[in-house]
N, C-alpha and C positions, 0 to 999 in steps of 0.2 A: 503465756498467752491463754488466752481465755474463749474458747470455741463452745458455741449448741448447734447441736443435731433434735431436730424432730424426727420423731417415731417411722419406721416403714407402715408402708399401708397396711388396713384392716377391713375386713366385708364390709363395716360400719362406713368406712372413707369412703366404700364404693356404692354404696347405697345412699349415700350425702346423710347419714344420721350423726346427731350430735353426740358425742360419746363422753365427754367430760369423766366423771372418776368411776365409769364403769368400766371394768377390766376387762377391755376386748383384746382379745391375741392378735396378732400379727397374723396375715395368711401366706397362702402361696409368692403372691407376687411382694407381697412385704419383705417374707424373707430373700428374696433375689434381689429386692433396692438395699436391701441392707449388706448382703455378700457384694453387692456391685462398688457399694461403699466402700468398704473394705479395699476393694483395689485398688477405687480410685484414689484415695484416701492413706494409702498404706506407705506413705513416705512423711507422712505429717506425725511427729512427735505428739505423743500424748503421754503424760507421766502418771495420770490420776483420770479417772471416769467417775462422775455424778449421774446417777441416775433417776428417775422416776423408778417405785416399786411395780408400777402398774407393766403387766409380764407386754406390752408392745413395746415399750422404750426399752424395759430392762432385756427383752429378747434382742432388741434392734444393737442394743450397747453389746451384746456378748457376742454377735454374728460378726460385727465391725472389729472387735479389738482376738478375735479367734487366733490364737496365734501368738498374742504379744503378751508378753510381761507386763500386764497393764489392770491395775486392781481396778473393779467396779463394786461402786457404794451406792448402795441403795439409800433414798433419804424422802422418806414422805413429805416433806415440803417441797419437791418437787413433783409429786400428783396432779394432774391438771385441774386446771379451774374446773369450779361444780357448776353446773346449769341447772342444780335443782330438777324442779319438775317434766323441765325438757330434755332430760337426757334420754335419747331415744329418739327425739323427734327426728321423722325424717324433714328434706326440702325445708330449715328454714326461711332460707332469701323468699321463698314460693308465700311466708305470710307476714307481713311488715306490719301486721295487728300484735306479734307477739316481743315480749321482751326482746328475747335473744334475736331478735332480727335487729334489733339497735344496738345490743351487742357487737354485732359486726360493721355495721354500716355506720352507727355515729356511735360509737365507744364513751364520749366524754359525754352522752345524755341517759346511760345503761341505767336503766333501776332494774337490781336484781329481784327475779321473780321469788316463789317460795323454796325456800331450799336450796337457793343458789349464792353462792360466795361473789360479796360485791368486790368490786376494785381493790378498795383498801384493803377489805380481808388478805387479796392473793396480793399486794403490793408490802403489807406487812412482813407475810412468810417468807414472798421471796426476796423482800429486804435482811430479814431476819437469816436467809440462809446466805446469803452473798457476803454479809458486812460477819457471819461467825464461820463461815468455815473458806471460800472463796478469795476474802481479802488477805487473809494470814499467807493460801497456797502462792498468792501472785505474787507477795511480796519475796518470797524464797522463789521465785524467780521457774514454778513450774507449768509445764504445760496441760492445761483441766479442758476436759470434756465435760458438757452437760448433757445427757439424751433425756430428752423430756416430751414435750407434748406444744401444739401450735402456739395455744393463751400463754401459758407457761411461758413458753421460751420471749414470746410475744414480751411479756412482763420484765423477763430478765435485759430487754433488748433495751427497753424504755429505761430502765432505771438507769442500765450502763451509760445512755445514749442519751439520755434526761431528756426524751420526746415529749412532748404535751400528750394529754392522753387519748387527743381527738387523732394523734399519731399512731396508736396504740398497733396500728398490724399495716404499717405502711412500710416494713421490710420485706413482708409475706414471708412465708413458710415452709417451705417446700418438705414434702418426705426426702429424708436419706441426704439432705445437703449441708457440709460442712458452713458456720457463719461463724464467721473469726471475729471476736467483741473487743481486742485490744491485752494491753497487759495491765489493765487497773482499773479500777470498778469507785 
């Protein structure tokens, strides 16, 4: 079975700032969604953890799996999407003039700004990590974590789920919530 977890919160989540591949830590109340995980969580087999390297998922994976027998692998293809020049912005929803405000609200019309990784970019990688390292574990019958990030998992959702892309975040995302993808990709 194939399960993602997105990141526990970060100052950034609480200030509404775009964080994409800048390595914001986890804070206080992050790590308590991620211990709360943990419990709720701590009868669900996981045989293998994927992780983002970026230290809020990879912190969120090591507070959740505290205790178990359960190796976490870090893998830069699972880094969140870049928002380029808006990473930082606060309130996007607040300006529907900028890219990344179509990013979220019409997904299948996004032109990435400068600096930002389009669809395909992040459709590639995390095609490219699913079909070489994910398809082999499912087929030996284990059970994978992925702790990643909203787009990220967003991406992994769709591909599993061959959403159209104007679908692209119509699972939502919640911090610290288990989202079970099946047993085959």
């Amino acid at each position: 079975m194939l399960y993602v977890m997105r990141h526990g919160k970060t100052d950034w989540n609480l200030l509404y700032k775009l964080q994409g591949s800048v390595d914001v830590p986890l804070n206080d109340m992050g790590r308590k969604m991620a211990a709360a995980a943990a419990e709720e969580y701590k009868n669900v087999n996981f045989d293998i953890c994927y992780s983002s390297p970026l230290s809020r998922a990879h912190e969120t994976a090591k507070i959740l799996l505290s205790g178990r027998a359960v190796p976490i692998i870090t893998d830069c293809r699972l880094k969140e999407m870049s928002f380029g020049i808006y990473e930082g912005s606060e309130h996007v929803f607040d300006h529907p003039e900028w890219p990344v405000y179509t990013l979220f609200k019409n997904p299948d019309l996004y032109i990435p700004p400068q600096g930002a990784e389009s669809f395909e970019d992040l459709f590639k990688r995390v095609g490219d990590f699913l079909n070489s390292v994910i398809k082999k574990e499912l087929e030996e019958k284990k059970d994978i974590l992925i702790v990643a990030h909203g787009a990220l998992n967003s991406a992994i959702i769709t591909m599993v789920k061959k959403l159209a892309l104007k679908d692209f975040w119509s699972f939502g995302i919640p911090n610290c919530k288990l989202i079970p993808l099946g047993d085959s990709i």
